[in-house]
TITOR-344889 format. One record per residue (C-alpha): x negated, y negated, z negated; residue in one letter. Coordinates in steps of 0.05 Angstrom, whole numbers, plus 5000, padded with zeros to 4 digits. Example, Ala and Ser with C-alpha at 12.3 -4.5 7.8 and 13.67 -1.06 7.14 Angstrom:
475450904844A;472750214857S;
This chain:
500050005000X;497849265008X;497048824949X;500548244995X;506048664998X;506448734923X;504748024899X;511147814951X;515548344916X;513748094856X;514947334859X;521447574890X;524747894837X;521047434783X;524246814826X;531047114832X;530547324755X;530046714730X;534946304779X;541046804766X;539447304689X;534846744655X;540346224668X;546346754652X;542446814583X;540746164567X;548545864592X;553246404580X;551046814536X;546546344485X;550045694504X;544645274491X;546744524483X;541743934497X;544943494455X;543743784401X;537643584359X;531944014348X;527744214286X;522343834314X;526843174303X;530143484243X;524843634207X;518543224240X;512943244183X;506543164239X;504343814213X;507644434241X;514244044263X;512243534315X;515443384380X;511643624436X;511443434522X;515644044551X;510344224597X;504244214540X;509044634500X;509545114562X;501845074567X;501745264486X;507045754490X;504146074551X;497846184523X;499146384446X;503846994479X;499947194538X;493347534508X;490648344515X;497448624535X;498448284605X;490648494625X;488749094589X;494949464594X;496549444660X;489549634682X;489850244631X;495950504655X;493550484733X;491951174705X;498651304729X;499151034799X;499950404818X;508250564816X;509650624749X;506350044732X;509349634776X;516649824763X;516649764683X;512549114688X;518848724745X;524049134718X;522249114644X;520248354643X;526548094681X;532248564629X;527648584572X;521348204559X;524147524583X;531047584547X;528447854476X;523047154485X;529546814506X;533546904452X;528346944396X;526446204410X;533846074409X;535846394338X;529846004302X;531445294333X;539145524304X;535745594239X;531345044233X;524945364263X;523945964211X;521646624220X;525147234242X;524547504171X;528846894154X;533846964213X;535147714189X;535847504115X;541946924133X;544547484187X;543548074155X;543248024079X;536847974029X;535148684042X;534448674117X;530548074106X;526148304061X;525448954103X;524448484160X;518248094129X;514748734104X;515849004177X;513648284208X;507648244169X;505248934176X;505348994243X;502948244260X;496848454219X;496449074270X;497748764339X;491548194316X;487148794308X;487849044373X;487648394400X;482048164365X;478448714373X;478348724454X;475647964456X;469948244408X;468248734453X;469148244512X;464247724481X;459448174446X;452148084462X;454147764525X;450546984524X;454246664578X;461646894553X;460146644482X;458145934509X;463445824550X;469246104501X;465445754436X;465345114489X;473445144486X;474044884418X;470544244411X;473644064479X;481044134443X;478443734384X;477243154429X;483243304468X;487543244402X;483942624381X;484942334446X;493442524462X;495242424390X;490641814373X;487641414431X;492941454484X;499141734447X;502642204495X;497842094559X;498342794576X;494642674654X;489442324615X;488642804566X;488743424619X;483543004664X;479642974611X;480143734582X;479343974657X;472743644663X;469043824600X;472144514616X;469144534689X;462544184668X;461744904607X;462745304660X;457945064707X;452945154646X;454445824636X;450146144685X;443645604665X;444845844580X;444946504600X;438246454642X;434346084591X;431846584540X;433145964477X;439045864497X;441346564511X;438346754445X;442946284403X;449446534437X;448047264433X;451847674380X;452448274360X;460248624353X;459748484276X;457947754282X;462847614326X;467747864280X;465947474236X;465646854277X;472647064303X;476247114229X;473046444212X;475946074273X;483046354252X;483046184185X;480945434212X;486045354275X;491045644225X;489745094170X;488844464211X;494944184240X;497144424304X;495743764346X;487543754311X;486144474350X;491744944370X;496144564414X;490744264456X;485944824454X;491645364485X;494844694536X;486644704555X;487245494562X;492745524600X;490045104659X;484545524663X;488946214659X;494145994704X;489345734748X;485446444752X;491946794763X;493946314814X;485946394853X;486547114839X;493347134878X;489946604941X;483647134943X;488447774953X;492547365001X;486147215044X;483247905040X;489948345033X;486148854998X;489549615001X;491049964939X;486350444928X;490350784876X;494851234897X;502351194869X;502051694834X;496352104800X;496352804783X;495852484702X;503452264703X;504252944661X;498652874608X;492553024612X;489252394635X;481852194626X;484551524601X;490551534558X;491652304533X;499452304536X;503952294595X;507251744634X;512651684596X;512451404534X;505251254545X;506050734606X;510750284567X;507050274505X;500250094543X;502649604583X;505949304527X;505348564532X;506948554609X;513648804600X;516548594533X;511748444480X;513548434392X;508047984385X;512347394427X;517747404370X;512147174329X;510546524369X;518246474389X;519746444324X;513146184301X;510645554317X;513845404383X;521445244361X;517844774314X;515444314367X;520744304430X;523443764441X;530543984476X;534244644476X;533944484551X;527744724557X;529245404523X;530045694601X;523745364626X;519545524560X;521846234528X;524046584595X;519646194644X;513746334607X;514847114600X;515747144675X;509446884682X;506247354644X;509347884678X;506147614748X;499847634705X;500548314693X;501848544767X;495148144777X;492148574730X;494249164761X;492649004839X;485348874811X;484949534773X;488649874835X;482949604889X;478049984861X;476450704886X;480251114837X;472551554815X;469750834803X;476250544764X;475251294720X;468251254713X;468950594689X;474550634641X;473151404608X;467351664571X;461652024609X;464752694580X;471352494602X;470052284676X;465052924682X;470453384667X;474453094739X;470253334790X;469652664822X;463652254848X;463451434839X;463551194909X;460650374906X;460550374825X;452450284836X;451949734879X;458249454840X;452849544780X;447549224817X;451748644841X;454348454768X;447648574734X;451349064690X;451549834674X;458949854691X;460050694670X;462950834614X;465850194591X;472350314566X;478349904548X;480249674615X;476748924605X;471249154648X;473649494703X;479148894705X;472848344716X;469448834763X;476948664806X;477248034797X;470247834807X;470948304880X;476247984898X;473347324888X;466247444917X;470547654983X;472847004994X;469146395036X;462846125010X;462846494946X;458547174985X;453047384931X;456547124872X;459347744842X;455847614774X;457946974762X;465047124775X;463847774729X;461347394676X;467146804690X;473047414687X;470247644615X;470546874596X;477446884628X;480047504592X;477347324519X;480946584525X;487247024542X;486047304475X;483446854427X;489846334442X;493646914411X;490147084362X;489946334334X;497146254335X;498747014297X;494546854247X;498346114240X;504646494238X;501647084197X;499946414148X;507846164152X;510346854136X;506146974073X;508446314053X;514846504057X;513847234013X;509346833969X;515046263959X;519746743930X;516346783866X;512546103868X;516045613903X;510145163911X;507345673965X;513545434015X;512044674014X;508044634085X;502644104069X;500244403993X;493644714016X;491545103960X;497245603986X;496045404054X;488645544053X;490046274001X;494646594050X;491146404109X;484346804080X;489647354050X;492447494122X;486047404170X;481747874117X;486848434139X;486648474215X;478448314200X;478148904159X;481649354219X;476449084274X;471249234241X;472549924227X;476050124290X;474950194360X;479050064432X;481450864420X;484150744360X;486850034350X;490449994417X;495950634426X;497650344344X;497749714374X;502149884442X;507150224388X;507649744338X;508149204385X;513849514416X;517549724348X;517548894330X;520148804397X;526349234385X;526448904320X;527148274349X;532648544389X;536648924337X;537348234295X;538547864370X;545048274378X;547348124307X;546547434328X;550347444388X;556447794353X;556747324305X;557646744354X;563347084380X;559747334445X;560448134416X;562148254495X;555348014513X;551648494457X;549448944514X;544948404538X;539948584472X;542549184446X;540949624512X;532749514518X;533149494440X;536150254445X;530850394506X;525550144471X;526750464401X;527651214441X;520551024476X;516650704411X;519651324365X;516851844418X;510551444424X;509351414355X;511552164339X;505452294393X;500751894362X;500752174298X;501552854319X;496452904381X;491852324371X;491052174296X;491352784262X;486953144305X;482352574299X;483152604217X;484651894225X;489951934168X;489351254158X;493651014222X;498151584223X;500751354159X;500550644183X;504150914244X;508951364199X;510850694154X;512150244214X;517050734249X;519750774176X;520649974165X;524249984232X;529250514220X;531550134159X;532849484201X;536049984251X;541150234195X;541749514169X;543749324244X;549049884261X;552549714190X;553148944202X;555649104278X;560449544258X;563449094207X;562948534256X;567149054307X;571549244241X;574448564222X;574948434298X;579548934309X;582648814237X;583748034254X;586748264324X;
């Protein structure tokens, strides 16, 4: 198949989705009103609530939800063929991913900007709450480990990535200072001037990493980045969001949206073929990759791409805090999962371009790609041409840049430069992450707050930093401890599952909140991908514990697994009780 062919599919349905089911959503089923004032006007503290410019709230939004998920996951699950892939991620995206980020952003600006804890408490009762913020937390704290740990692994011992990612942050410092303080709300001003300093680190990527000083001060090891990593989230998760966050993810977003949209100009000019078949011979298990078969295992790797937990946490994080219009609810919560999902298919076409023996050697151990019988085809001059030994490096981040970066060096003027667009993807994917990781741990802060505030009421007042500062250290020191003691194997099929469990959360509490606005006949609109998504997270998880842990003696995550299938089921009880007395005094008042 031709990637052209698949990129025009794509924007096709994503277009049509949005036009006709994102504004069925947001109109008839949500019936979002634009006269009515936001928590950002409600409750404007220029802290965490502060009115933001629609399109650097899409640029903030954009970038805290799309992280591993949309690039890893896809190019994992090319395992599969290039088919399966590509159905869940337009299908899944369009019914699902876009409509649980949808109405997630709408239920928090309803109640003021809290959390989804808080929505299931004044929905549901104290004990679904509670349930809810146990289940929140725990699996926040699990999703930032497997994010966290694939931009460790991305910027480990690699001079040129560090520079340019570390580079990123002082830029949004001046970019803050500059929006919020020199030229109030000059956003093309303020994106001129983030562009250029952005533009001028990467041009000085290539010189740091050839000048042994210089290379020497930005090269660490896994463990020091880790560290490096926790530090930066405990900061971007104290400092109010204009200082750091909100300018440093508006600054990533030009440069990830402008990848994608090169990425999608390069495959037009060369109209690649898919070297991936459609279908591999691992749709039934087996695979050198991910051990289980297609289904459960392609929905829970792709993860993000589709429909993603983690987004529930921004949509009901910091994001209904800062728009400006419930307008924008259709531009900002479905909009930006749609772009992700294009993202994704991205991801995949520059997996799927590869010769299937070089995508495996790449992305399985040397024991696992021996046992295939196959022979890497260009996988040495690939080697040669990044300046990398490309075998063996798993977790899909590689064999993703190795794509991109041959897709790029295809193109006019740009022959020979296959390393520097290497080293530019791995920049590229590790900003993906780190945006996301910044704003989890900001939300992991508000959530802890919340628990926290329960007992001691000073924790809830936003601005008293003792708390502030406490349960930002409390909540980063537990996804730190997870990286450091686990690897891509590990972290990321937990990761896939519990990401996909908070999603169906999301949605279970969604369709409570639909009924009670007296839209019960539009419940199906959550309630069915919350049903197909607890069926494939319950499987997945069963699997992991079963044929993946316990094997492994990792006892450790099939108990973590075993308690987040466990938190779930109670919000799933708590959710068929409150629907069926919604449906009871329905019928009783009829």
């Amino acid at each position: 198949m031709n990637a052209l062919t698949l990129i025009f599919v794509s924007l096709c349905v994503l277009a049509i989705g949005y036009r006709y089911y994102g504004l069925f959503i947001t109109a008839k089923v949500l019936g979002v009103d634009a006269s009515r004032p936001t928590p950002a006007l409600t409750h404007a503290d220029g802290h965490d609530y502060h009115k933001t410019n629609r399109f650097v709230l899409f640029g903030h939004h954009f970038a805290a939800i799309a992280a591993a998920g949309p690039l890893m996951g896809p190019v994992l699950a090319a395992q599969f063929g290039y088919l399966p892939g590509t159905l869940w991620i337009l299908i899944g995206v369009v019914l699902a991913g876009a409509v649980h980020d949808t109405v997630v952003l709408f239920a928090s600006i309803r109640h003021n900007g809290k959390s989804l804890a808080h929505i299931a408490k004044t929905e549901m009762g104290r004990t679904a709450g509670a349930v809810t913020s146990v289940a929140v937390l725990f699996i926040l704290i699990l999703s930032l480990a497997g994010l966290s740990l694939a931009v460790v692994n991305a910027m480990a011992n690699s001079p040129w990535s560090t520079f340019m990612v570390f580079s990123t942050m002082p830029i949004a410092l001046l970019m803050g200072y500059f929006l919020y303080k020199v030229k109030p709300g000059d956003v093309t001003g303020t994106s001129i001037l983030g562009v250029s300093l952005l533009f001028i680190a990467i041009l000085a990527g290539p010189y740091v990493a050839a000048n042994p000083t210089l290379a020497s001060a930005f090269t660490f090891p896994k463990r020091q980045i880790c560290y490096f990593l926790a530090a930066y989230g405990v900061i971007a998760s104290v400092l109010p969001v204009w200082v750091l966050l909100c300018p440093r993810d508006y600054l990533s977003s030009y440069l990830k949206i402008g990848t994608i949209s090169m990425l999608a100009l390069g495959i037009v000019y060369i109209h690649p073929q898919l070297q991936m078949p459609a279908l591999t011979q691992f749709i039934h298990g087996g695979g050198p990759i991910i051990p289980g078969s297609v289904f459960p295992f392609v929905f829970i790797t792709i993860a993000c791409g589709a429909i993603s937990g983690f987004h529930s946490i921004i949509a009901a994080g910091t994001t209904p805090k800062m728009i400006s219009s419930e307008r924008d609810i259709l531009f900002i919560g479905y909009g930006s999962m749609l772009l992700e999902g294009f993202v994704a298919i991205m991801a995949l076409i520059a997996a799927c371009v590869l010769v299937p023996a070089d995508y495996f050697a790449i992305n399985a151990s040397a024991e696992a790609f021996g046992k295939l019988g196959l022979s890497v085809v260009n996988l040495p001059e690939l080697s040669r041409a990044t300046g990398e030994q490309l075998a063996g490096r798993t977790g899909g981040g590689v064999s993703l840049a190795v794509g991109m970066s041959y897709i790029f060096s295809s193109m006019p003027l740009m022959k020979n430069m296959m390393s520097y667009w290497y080293h530019f993807a791995i920049m590229f994917e590790a900003l993906f992450i780190l945006t996301a990781v910044d704003t989890g741990t900001r939300v992991g802060r508000f959530l802890l707050q919340e628990v926290f505030g329960v007992v001691f009421p000073q924790f809830k007042k936003a601005k008293w930093m003792p708390g502030v500062i406490l349960t930002s250290l409390l909540f980063t020191g537990s996804w730190f401890y997870l990286v450091l003691n686990g690897d891509i194997s590990t972290i990321w099929p937990i990761f896939g599952m519990s990401n996909q469990l908070l999603a169906s959360t999301a949605l279970l509490i969604g369709t409570v909140l639909i009924m009670k606005m007296g839209k019960t006949r539009y419940a199906w609109v959550t309630a069915v991908p919350a049903a197909f998504m607890l069926v494939v997270t319950i499987t997945a998880g069963y699997q992991n514990i079963f044929f993946n842990y316990l094997p492994r003696g990792n006892y450790m995550l099939a108990w973590l697994s075993l308690i987040a299938m466990m938190l779930v089921f109670v919000i799933l009880v708590a959710t068929a009780g409150e629907c069926f007395r919604l449906l009871f005094r329905k019928r009783a008042a009829g």
